[in-house]
C-alpha positions in Angstrom: 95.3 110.6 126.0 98.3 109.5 124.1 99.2 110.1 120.5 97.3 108.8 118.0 99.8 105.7 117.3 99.7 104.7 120.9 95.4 104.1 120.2 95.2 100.1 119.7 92.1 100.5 117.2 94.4 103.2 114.8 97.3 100.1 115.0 95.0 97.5 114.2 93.6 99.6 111.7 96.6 99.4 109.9 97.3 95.9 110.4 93.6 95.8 108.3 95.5 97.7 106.0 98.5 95.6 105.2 95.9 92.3 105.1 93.8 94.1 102.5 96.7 94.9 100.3 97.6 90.8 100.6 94.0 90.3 100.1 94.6 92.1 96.5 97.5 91.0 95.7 95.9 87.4 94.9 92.7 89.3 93.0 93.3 89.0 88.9 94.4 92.0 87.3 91.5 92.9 86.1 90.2 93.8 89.6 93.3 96.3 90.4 91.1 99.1 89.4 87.6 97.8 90.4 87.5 95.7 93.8 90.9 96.0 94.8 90.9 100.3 94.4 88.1 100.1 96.3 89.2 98.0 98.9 92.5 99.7 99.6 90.7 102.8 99.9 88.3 102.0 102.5 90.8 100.2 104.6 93.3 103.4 104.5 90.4 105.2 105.3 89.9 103.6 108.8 93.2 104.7 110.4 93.5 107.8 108.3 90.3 108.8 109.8 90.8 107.7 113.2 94.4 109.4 113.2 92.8 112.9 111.2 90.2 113.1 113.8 92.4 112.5 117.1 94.6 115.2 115.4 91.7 118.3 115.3 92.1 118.4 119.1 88.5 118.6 119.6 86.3 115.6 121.0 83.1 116.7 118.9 85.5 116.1 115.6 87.3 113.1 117.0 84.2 111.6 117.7 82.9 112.2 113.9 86.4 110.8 112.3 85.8 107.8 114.1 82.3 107.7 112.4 83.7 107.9 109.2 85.8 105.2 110.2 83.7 103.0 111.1 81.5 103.6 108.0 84.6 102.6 106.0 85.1 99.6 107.9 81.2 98.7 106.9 82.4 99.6 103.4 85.6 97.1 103.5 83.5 94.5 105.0 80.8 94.3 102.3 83.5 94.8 99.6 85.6 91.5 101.5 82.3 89.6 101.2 81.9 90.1 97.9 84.8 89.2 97.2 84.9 85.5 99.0 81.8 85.4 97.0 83.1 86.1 93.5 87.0 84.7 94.0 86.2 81.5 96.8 89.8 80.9 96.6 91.2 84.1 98.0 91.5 83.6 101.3 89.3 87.0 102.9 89.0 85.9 106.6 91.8 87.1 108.6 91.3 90.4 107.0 87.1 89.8 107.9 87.9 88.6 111.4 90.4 91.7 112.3 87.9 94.1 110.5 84.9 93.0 113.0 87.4 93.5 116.0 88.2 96.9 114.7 84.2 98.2 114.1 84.2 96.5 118.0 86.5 98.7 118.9 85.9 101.7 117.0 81.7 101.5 118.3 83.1 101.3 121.6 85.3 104.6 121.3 82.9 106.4 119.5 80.5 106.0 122.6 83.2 107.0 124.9 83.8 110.2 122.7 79.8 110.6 122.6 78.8 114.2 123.0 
């Protein structure tokens, strides 16, 4: 296996990232230390996760990062919904629609990696 920047789930993973931070960028102010911290932090989480796990060189462990990131993922998705439900006019489905791919993905590796 390659490096853990050559994985397609760790790249779109960031890609989630960088549409979250756009996604808080048009929450009021007074979310940049409620929603929005929470947000950010869960979608980091996913590639951290994925890339911390690849790193320990050990399948049992990789396999258990990429559980973490896909709990994360679950995380973001329920914090983006609640956001489309409290601010309709920020615009949360690219970041939804990219998030669902990367849970696709990240189920599918973490069944590959299954002990």
């Amino acid at each position: 296996m390659a490096g853990f920047k050559d994985l397609q789930v760790w790249q779109k993973g960031i890609d989630l990232t960088e549409l979250v931070y756009g996604v808080c960028s048009q929450l009021p102010v007074n979310e940049q230390y409620g929603l929005c911290s929470q947000m950010k932090r869960a979608a980091v989480s996913v590639p951290s996760n994925i890339a911390e796990g690849y790193r320990r060189n050990n399948k049992k462990e990789f396999h258990h990062f990429c559980g973490i990131a896909l709990g994360s993922a679950a995380e973001l998705e329920t914090q983006l919904i609640i956001t489309r439900r409290i601010y309709p006019t920020v615009d949360v489905d690219a970041s939804l629609d990219l998030n669902d791919e990367v849970q696709k993905m990240l189920s599918s590796l973490i069944k590959k990696l299954k002990p």
